[in-house]
Backbone as CSV, one residue per row, in Angstrom:
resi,resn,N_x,N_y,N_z,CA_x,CA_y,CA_z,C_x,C_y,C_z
1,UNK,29.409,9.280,-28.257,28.950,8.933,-29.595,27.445,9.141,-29.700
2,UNK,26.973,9.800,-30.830,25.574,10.056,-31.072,25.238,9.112,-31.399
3,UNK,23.909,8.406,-31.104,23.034,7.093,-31.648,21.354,7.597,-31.651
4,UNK,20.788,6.882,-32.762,19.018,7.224,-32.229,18.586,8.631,-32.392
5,UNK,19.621,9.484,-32.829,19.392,10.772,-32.747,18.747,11.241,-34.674
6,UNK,17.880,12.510,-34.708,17.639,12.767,-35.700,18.662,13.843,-35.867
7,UNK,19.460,14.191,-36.901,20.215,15.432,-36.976,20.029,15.973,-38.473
8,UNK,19.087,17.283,-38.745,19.263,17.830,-39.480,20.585,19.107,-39.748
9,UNK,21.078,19.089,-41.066,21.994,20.255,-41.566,21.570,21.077,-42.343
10,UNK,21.633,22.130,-42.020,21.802,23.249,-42.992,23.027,24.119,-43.710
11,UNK,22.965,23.515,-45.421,24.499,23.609,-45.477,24.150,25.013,-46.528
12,UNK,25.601,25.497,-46.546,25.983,26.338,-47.729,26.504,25.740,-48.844
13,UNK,26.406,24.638,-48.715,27.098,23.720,-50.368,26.211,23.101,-50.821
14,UNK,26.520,22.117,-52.103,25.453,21.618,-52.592,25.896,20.182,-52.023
15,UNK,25.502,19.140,-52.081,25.871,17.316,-51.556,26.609,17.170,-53.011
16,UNK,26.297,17.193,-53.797,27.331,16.716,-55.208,27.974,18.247,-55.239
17,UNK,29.025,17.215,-56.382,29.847,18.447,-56.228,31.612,17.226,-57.173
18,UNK,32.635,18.253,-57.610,33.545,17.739,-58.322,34.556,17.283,-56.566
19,UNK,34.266,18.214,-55.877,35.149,17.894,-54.717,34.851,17.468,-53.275
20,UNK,35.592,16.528,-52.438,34.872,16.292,-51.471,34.605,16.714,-50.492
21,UNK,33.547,17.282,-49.892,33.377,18.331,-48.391,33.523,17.347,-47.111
22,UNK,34.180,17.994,-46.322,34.568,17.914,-44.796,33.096,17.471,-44.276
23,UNK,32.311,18.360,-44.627,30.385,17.895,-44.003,29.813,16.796,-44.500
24,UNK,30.236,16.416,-45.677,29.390,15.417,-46.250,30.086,14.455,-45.649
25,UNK,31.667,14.143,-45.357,32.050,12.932,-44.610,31.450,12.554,-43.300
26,UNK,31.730,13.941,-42.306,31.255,13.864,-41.390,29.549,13.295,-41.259
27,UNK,28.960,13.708,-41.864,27.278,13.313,-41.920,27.441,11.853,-42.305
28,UNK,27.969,11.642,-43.263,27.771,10.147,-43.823,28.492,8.970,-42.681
29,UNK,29.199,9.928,-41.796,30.129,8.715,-40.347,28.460,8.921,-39.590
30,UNK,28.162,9.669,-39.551,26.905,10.094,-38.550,25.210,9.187,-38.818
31,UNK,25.405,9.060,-39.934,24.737,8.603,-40.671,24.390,6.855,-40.361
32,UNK,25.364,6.845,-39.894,25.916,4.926,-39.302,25.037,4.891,-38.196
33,UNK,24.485,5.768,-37.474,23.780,5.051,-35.844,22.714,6.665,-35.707
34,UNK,22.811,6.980,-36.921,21.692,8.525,-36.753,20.757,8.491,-37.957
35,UNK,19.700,9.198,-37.994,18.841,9.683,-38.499,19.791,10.980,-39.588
36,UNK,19.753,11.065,-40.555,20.173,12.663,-40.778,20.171,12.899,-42.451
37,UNK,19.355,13.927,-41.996,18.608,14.874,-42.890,19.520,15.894,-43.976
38,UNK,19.744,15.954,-44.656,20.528,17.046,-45.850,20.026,18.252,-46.475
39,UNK,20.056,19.542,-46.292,19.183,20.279,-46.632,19.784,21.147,-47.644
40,UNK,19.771,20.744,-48.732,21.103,21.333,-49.483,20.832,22.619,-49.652
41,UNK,22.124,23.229,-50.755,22.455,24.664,-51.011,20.916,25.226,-51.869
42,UNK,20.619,26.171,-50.395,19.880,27.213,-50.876,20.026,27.954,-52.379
43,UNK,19.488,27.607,-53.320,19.671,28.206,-55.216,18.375,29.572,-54.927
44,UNK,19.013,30.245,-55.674,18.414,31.369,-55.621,17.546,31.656,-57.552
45,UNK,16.169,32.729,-57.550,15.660,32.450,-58.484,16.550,32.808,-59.842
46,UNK,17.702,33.813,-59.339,18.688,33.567,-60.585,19.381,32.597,-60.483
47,UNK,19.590,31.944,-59.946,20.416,30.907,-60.375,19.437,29.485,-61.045
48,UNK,18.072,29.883,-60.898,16.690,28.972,-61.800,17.188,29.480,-63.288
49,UNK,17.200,30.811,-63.622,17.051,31.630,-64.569,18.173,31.270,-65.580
50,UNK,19.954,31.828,-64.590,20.805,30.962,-65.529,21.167,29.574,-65.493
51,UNK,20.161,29.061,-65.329,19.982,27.295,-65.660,19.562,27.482,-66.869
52,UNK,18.633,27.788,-67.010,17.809,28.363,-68.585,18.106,28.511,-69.769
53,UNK,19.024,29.788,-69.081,20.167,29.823,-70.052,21.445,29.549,-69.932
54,UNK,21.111,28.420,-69.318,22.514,27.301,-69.563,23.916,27.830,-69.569
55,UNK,23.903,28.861,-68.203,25.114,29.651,-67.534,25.102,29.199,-66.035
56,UNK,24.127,28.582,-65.478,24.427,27.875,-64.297,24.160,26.362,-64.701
57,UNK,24.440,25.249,-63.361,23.720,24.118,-63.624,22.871,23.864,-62.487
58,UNK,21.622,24.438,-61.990,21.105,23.994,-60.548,20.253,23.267,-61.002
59,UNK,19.389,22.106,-59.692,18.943,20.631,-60.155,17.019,21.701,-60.585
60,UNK,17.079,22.178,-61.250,15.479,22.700,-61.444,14.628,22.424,-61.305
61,UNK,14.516,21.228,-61.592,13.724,20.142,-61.726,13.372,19.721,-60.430
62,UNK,14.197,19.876,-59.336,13.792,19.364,-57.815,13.712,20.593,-57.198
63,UNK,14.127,22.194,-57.716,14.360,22.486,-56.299,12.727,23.401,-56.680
64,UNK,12.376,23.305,-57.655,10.641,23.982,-58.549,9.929,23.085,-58.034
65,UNK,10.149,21.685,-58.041,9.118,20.730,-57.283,8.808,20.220,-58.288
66,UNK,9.339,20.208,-59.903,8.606,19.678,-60.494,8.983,17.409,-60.533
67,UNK,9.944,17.526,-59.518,10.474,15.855,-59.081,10.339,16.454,-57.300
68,UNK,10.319,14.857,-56.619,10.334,15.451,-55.294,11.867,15.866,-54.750
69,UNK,11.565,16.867,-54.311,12.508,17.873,-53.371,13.513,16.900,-52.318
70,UNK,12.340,15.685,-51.878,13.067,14.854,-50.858,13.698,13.583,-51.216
71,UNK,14.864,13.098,-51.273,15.655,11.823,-52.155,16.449,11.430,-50.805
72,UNK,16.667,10.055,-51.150,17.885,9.075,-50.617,18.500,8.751,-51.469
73,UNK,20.079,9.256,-50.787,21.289,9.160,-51.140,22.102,7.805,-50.676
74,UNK,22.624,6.706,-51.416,23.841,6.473,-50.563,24.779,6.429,-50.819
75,UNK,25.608,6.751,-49.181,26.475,7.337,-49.534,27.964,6.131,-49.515
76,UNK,29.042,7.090,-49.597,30.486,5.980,-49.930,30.990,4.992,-49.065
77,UNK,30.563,4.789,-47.618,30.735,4.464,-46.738,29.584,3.238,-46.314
78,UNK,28.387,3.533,-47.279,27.588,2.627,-46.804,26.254,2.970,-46.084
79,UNK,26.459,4.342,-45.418,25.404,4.812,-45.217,23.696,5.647,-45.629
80,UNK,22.584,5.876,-45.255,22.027,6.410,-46.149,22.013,7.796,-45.307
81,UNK,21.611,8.782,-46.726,21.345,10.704,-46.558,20.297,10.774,-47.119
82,UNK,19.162,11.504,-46.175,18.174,11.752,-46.883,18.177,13.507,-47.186
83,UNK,18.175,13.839,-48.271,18.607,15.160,-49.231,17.441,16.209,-49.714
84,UNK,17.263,16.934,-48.693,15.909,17.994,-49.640,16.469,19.064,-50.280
85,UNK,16.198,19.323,-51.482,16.384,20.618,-51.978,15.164,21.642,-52.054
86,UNK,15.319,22.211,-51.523,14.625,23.336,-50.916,14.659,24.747,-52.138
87,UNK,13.178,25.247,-52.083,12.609,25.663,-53.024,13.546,27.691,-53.133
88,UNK,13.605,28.011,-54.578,14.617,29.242,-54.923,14.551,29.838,-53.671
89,UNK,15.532,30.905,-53.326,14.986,31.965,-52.317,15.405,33.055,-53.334
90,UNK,15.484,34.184,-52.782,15.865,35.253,-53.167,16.996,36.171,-53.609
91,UNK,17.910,36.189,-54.553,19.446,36.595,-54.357,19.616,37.952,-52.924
92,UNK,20.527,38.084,-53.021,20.868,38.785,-51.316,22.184,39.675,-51.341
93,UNK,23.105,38.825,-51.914,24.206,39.673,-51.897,24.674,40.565,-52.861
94,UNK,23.749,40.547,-53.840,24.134,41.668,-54.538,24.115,42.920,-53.922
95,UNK,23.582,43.042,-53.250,23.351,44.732,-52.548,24.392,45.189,-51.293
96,UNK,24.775,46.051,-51.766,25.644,46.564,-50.408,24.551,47.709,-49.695
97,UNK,23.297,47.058,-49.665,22.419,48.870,-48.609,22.177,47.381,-47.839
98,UNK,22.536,47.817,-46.404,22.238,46.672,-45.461,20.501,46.319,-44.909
99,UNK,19.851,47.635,-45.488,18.093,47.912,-45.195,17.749,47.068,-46.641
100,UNK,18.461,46.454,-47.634,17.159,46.058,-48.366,18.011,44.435,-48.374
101,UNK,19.298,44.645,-48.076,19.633,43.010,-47.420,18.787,42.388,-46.436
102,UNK,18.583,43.363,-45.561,18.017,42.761,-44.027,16.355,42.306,-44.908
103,UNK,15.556,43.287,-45.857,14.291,42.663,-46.511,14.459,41.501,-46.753
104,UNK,15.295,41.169,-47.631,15.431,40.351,-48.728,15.719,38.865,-48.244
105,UNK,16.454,39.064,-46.836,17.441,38.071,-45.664,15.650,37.356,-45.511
106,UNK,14.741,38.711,-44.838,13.950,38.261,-44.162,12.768,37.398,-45.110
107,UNK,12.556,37.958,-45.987,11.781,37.018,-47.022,12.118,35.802,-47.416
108,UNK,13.400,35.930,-47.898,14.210,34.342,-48.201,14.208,33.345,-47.295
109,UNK,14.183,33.967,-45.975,13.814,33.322,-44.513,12.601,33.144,-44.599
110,UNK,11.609,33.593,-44.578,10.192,32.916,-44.269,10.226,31.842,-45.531
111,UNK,10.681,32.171,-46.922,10.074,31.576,-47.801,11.253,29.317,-47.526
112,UNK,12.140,29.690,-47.257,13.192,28.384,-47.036,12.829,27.591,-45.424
113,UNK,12.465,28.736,-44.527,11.645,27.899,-43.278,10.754,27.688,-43.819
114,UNK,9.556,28.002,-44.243,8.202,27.218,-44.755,8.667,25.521,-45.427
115,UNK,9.671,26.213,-46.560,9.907,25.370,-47.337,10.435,24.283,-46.658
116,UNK,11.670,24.405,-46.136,11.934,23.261,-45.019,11.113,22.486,-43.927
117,UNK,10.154,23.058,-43.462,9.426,22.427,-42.328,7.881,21.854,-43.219
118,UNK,7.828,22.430,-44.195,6.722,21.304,-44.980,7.076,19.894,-46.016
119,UNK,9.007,19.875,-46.083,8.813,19.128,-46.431,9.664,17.940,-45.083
120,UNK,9.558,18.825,-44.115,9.800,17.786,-42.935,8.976,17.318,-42.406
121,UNK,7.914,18.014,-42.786,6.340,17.541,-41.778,6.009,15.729,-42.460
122,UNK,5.852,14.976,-42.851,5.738,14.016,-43.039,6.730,13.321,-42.841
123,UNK,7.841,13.809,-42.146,9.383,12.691,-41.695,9.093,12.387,-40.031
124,UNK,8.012,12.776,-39.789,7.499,12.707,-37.926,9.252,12.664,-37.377
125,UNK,9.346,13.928,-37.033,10.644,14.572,-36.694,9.973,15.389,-35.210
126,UNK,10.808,14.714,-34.359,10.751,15.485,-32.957,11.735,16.184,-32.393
127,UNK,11.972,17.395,-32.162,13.797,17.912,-31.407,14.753,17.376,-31.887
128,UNK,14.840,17.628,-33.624,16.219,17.210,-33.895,17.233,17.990,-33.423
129,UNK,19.054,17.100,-33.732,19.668,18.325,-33.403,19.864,18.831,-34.803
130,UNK,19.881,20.024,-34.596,20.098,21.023,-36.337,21.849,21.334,-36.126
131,UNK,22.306,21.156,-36.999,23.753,21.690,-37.936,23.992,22.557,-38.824
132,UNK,24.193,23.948,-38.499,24.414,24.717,-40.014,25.692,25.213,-39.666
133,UNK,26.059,24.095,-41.448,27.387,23.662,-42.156,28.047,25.205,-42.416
134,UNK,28.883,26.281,-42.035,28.907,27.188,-42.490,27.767,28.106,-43.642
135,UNK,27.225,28.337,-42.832,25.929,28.696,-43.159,24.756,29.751,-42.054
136,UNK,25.672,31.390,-41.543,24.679,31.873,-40.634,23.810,32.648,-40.897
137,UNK,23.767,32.719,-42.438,22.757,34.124,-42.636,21.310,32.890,-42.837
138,UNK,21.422,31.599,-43.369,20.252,31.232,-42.912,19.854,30.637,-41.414
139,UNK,20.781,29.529,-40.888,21.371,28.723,-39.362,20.511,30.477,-38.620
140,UNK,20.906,31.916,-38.648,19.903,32.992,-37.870,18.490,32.272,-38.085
141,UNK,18.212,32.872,-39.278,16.674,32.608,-39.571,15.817,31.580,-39.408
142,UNK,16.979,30.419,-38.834,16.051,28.896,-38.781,16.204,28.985,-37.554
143,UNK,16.866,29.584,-36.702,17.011,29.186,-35.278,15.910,28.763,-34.574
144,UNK,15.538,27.540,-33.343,14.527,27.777,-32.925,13.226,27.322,-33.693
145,UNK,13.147,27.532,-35.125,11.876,27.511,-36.096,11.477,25.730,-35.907
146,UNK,12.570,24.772,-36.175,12.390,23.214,-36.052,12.114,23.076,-34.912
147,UNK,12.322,23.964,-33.555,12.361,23.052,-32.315,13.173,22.311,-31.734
148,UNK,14.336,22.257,-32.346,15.638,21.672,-32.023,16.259,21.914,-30.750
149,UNK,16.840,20.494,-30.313,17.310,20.268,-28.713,18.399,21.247,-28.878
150,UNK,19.186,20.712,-29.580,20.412,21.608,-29.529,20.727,22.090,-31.230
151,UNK,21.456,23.280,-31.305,21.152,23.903,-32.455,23.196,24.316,-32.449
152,UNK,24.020,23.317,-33.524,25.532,23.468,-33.383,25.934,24.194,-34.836
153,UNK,26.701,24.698,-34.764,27.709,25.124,-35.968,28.722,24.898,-36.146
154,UNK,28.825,24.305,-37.525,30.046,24.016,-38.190,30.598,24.609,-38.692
155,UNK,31.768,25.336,-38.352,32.638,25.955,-38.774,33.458,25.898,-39.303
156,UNK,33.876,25.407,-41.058,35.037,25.105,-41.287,36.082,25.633,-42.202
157,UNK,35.301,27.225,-42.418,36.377,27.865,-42.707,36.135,29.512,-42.503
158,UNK,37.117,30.392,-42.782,36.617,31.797,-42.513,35.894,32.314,-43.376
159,UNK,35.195,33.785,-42.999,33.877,34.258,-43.390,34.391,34.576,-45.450
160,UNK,33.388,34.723,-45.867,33.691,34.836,-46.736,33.172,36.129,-47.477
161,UNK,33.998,37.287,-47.431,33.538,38.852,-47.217,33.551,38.781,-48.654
162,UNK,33.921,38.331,-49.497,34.048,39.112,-50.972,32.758,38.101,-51.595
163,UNK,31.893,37.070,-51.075,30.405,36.835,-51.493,29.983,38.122,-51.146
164,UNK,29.970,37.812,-49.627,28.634,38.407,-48.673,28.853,39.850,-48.261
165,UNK,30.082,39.963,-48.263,30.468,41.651,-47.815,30.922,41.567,-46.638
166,UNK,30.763,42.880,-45.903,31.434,42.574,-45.177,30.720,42.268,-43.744
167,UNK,29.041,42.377,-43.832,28.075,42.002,-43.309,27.937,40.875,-42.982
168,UNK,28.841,40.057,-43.257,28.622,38.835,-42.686,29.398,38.382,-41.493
169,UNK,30.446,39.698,-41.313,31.149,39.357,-40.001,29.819,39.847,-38.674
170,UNK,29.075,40.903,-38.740,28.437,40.396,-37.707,27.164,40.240,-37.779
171,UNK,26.915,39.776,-39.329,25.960,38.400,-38.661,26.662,36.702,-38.286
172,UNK,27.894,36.676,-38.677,28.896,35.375,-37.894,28.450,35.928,-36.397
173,UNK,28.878,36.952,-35.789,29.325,37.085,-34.630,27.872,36.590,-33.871
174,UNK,26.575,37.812,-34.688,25.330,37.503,-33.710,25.093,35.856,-33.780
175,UNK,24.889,35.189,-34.577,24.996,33.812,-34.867,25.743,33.066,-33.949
176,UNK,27.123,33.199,-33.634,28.023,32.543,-32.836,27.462,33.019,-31.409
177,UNK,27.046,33.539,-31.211,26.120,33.494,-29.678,24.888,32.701,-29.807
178,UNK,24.087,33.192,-30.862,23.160,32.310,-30.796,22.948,30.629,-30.490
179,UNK,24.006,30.040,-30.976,23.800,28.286,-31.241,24.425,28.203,-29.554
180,UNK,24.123,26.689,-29.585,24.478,26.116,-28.265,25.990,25.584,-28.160
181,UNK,26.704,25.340,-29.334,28.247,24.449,-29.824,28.509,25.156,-30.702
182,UNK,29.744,25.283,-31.236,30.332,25.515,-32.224,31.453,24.898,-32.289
183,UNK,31.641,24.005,-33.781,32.436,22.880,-33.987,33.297,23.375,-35.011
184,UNK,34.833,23.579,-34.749,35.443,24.421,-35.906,36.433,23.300,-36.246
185,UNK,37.566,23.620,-37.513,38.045,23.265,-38.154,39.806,23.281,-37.669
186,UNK,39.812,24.155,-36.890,40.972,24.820,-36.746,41.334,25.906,-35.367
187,UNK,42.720,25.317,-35.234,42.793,25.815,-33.913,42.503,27.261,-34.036
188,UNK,42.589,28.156,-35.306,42.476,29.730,-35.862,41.295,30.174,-35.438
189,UNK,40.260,29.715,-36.174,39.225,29.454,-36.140,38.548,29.296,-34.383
190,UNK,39.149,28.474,-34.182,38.657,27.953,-32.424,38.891,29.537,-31.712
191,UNK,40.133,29.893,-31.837,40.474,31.320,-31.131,39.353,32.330,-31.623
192,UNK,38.778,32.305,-32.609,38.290,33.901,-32.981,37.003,33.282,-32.879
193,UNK,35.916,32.219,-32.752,34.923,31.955,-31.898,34.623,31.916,-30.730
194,UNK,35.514,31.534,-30.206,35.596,31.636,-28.608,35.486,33.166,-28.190
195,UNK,35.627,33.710,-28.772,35.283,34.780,-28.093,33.841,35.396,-28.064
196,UNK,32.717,34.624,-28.351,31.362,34.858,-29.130,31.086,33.902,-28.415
197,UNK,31.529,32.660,-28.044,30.938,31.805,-27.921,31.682,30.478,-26.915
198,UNK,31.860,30.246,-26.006,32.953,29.722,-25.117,32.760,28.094,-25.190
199,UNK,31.621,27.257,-25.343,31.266,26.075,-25.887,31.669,26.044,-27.477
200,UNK,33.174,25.952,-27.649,33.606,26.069,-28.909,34.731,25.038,-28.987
């Protein structure tokens, strides 16, 4: 059992939402004898744009900075989540040329690590462990960046080629070597990581 521990996530969802996520339970049990951090769904500057025009709904207002980025949640169980929303990045998947994905990957990356580690710098955070919630095209780009003891992935469902293309099978794969754990959903799942990754 984890206790005393800081554990940041990096998710692909948002924390609200009409339905309930597998991660948010899990964090909020974790939440009982841990430290842990919420780093919600990366919004991209179109998805600022159709807020605007009132074809998306993203929180604008927090993730522009014009409210703070960093909130406590509590949650159903009793526990508290502390929740940053982290500033637009860049859309990405529109493009099928993998040379102006890999730009675009890499910018959105500097600009969401900055963003994340300045608004962690005042949480006096030492070697957390990091979690990215199905989530490897950023979980790559953060690797390592926090300093994290151990760096796990949550895996809880398969890739999802008709967002991301079909580029996301190997950036899953380089990713699934990268982390130290990988925590899946399913015995399916367990089989086709393990082969990337044997602490699965």
């Amino acid at each position: 059992m984890l206790t005393g521990e800081t554990i940041i996530c990096i998710s692909n969802t948002t924390w609200h939402g009409k339905y309930t996520k597998s991660t948010n339970q899990l964090l909020s049990r974790l939440a009982k004898n841990n430290r842990v951090i919420y780093i919600d769904y990366a919004y991209t500057v179109k998805d600022v744009l159709m807020t605007f025009l009132k074809k998306c709904d993203a929180p604008v207002s927090r993730i522009l900075g014009l409210k703070k980025r960093s909130v406590d949640l509590r949650t159903d169980v009793g526990t508290t989540i502390e929740i940053i929303y982290p500033m637009p990045v860049l859309p990405m998947d529109f493009t099928k040329n993998d040379r102006l994905f890999g730009i675009l990957h890499k910018i959105s990356s500097l600009i969401y690590n900055y963003n994340v580690k300045k608004e962690l710098k005042n949480k006096q955070i030492e070697n957390p462990i990091l979690i990215t919630a199905y989530n490897p095209i950023f979980g790559m780009g953060i690797d390592g960046y926090l300093k994290e003891k151990m760096h796990v992935y949550y895996c809880f469902d398969g890739l999802d080629i008709q967002r991301h293309g079909s580029r996301i099978i190997k950036i899953d794969a380089i990713f699934c070597k990268m982390v130290d754990l990988i925590i899946v959903s399913s015995n399916y799942l367990k089989s086709i990581k393990t082969e990337f990754n044997t602490n699965c």
